[in-house]
C-alpha angles and dihedrals in degrees: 000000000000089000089049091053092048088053099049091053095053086049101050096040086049089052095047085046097040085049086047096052089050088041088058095049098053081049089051096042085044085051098051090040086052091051102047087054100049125016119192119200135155145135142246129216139188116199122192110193132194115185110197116202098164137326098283091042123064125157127202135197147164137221132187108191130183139172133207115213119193136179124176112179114203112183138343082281115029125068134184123202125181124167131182127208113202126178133177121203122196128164154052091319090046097053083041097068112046089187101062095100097053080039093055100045104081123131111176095187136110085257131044097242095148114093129181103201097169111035102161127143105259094025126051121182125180135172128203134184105207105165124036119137147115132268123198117175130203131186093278109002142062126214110188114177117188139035107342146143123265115187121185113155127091103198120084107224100039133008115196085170090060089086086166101043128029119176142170121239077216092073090064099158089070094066090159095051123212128297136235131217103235144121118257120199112186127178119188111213092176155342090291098018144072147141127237148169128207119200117192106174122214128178089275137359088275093062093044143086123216113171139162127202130199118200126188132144114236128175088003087301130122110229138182139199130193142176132165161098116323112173110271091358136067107223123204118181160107160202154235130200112178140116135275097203103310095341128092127238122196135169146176127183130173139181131205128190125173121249096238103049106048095147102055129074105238090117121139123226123201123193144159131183123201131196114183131165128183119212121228087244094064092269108140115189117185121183113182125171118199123210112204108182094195092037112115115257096198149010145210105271087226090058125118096252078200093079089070084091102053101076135117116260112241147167070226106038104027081150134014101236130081082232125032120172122204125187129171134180117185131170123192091225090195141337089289099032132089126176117176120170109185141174150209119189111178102205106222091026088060090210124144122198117191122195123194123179139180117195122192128177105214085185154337104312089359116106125169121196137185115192135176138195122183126166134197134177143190112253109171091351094304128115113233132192113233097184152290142250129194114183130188120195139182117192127180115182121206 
């Protein structure tokens, strides 16, 4: 009896084994299905910030800042993407500014996606989602429907040509830049070359963008054209990205002229020209020089040069001045190491904003940064400081 029981207890322990192991292998085989139909990445940042105004006043902050990446596909075809961008601000500067909150939530879509679930004086938290739409992809073509990204410049520091989606190199912690909800239509003629239309609807035709784009490759150059509907304007342009030797020559130009008045000539031009070469030892130089029409050439001597940066982001209006120099010079010093010294000068305005960075990977998917921005500009023949930033960031990526 006892031999039978033995028996009957290794046979029944083999078998709940035996079912485990099988258990744990459907588990294993669900798991990898379900990977390879959605993949979730994203990053967290914490940011610590020290505005300097002057020696006796000296501001600190923090930012915790994360993003939500992910990515459902569907079918062969058909792709979902939604990311989230989170931040928490905590801090001097953030009790200093009341408004934050109200300043924070705004959300310039079709629809409201931005929250602001904690707005208290010494704590701000707001949630966005940027990015949430649908990809379907044909043999040639593309159709992508929601909150996107639709790049379309070729330059660095300015793009006239990125009539969705304008953004500022200051604002260096927003690498991905906003989205706009919007259609996309591409189809792809070649290799270099395709045709495509971008819809973002507004309440009427003045609040909207309708745009075309026509990409092909000539003379070894990449080159763009554009036309359409931009609010209150109507924009005509293009662009170029190719190379003079070993160096690199991009350009962007753009031209906006307002529905109404389609026979004067108050019409407003953007373009930026770039020049950039890499060294074979891992040196990168950019030099890039921006033409506002409507910039302001010059100002009253008795002027705050501070106001050049209060001003409204635009295709139209990426500076405030009418001409706006950029260089940047960067060196991977080594694997790990990243140095990066770069500058704006606003012609008129007479301002200067230097930005040095050092960028160091501790390890994989760990990057540390300390980055700087200070600003200075001549007021009755007198340079004066306008403040200074020091940022320190870690990042790990997952």
């Amino acid at each position: 009896m006892s031999y039978n029981r033995d028996m009957l207890k290794y046979f029944l322990i083999t078998t709940l084994c035996f079912t485990q192991l099988i258990f744990i292998a459907q588990q294993k085989e669900k798991r990898k299905k379900l990977k390879n139909k959605i993949a979730i990445e994203g990053y967290t940042k914490y940011m610590n910030t020290a505005s300097v105004l002057s020696l006796d006043s000296i501001i600190g902050d923090n930012l915790i800042h994360n993003r939500i990446k992910i990515k459902a596909f569907l079918s062969t075809k058909i792709t979902t993407v939604i990311e989230m961008r989170n931040r928490i601000f905590y801090g001097e500067a953030t009790r200093l500014n009341p408004n934050l909150g109200a300043l924070l939530d705004n959300d310039q879509g079709q629809i409201d996606l931005s929250f602001v679930p904690v707005n208290n004086k010494s704590l701000v938290i707001h949630s966005i989602f940027d990015r949430a739409f649908v990809k379907y992809m044909g043999d040639k073509w593309e159709l992508r429907v929601g909150r996107q990204r639709i790049n379309w410049g070729v330059n660095l520091a300015w793009n006239p040509n990125d009539l969705f989606n304008a953004y500022s190199l200051i604002d260096f912690d927003y690498q991905e830049r906003p989205g706009a909800d919007a259609l996309r239509f591409q189809y792809f003629t070649g290799d270099l070359s395709s045709i495509e239309v971008a819809i973002q609807p507004g309440e009427n035709l003045n609040e909207s963008i309708i745009a075309g784009l026509w990409k092909f490759n000539k003379y070894k150059y990449d080159i763009q054209l554009l036309a359409g509907n931009y609010n209150n304007d109507i924009a005509v342009g293009g662009g170029w990205a190719g190379n003079i030797k070993e160096s690199g020559l991009k350009g962007e130009l753009t031209y906006f002229h307002p529905k109404e008045n389609l026979t004067d000539t108050s019409g407003t031009i953007s373009t930026s020209i770039t020049i950039d070469h890499s060294f074979k030892n891992g040196l990168y130089l950019n030099n890039s020089i921006l033409y506002n029409s409507s910039g302001i050439s010059s100002i009253n001597t008795n002027a705050n040069p501070f106001q050049s940066f209060s001003y409204v982001l635009s295709p139209k209006n990426l500076m405030p001045s009418k001409f706006t120099y950029f260089s940047q010079i960067s060196s991977n010093i080594n694997p790990s190491l990243n140095c990066s010294f770069s500058g704006f000068y606003m012609f008129g305005f007479n301002v200067l904003l230097l930005i040095p960075s050092i960028n160091y990977s501790i390890a994989e998917n760990w990057e540390l940064m300390l980055l700087g921005q200070t600003a200075a500009g001549l007021k009755n023949n007198k340079i004066n400081p306008l403040g200074t930033g020091l940022f320190l960031r870690l990042m790990v990526n997952f």
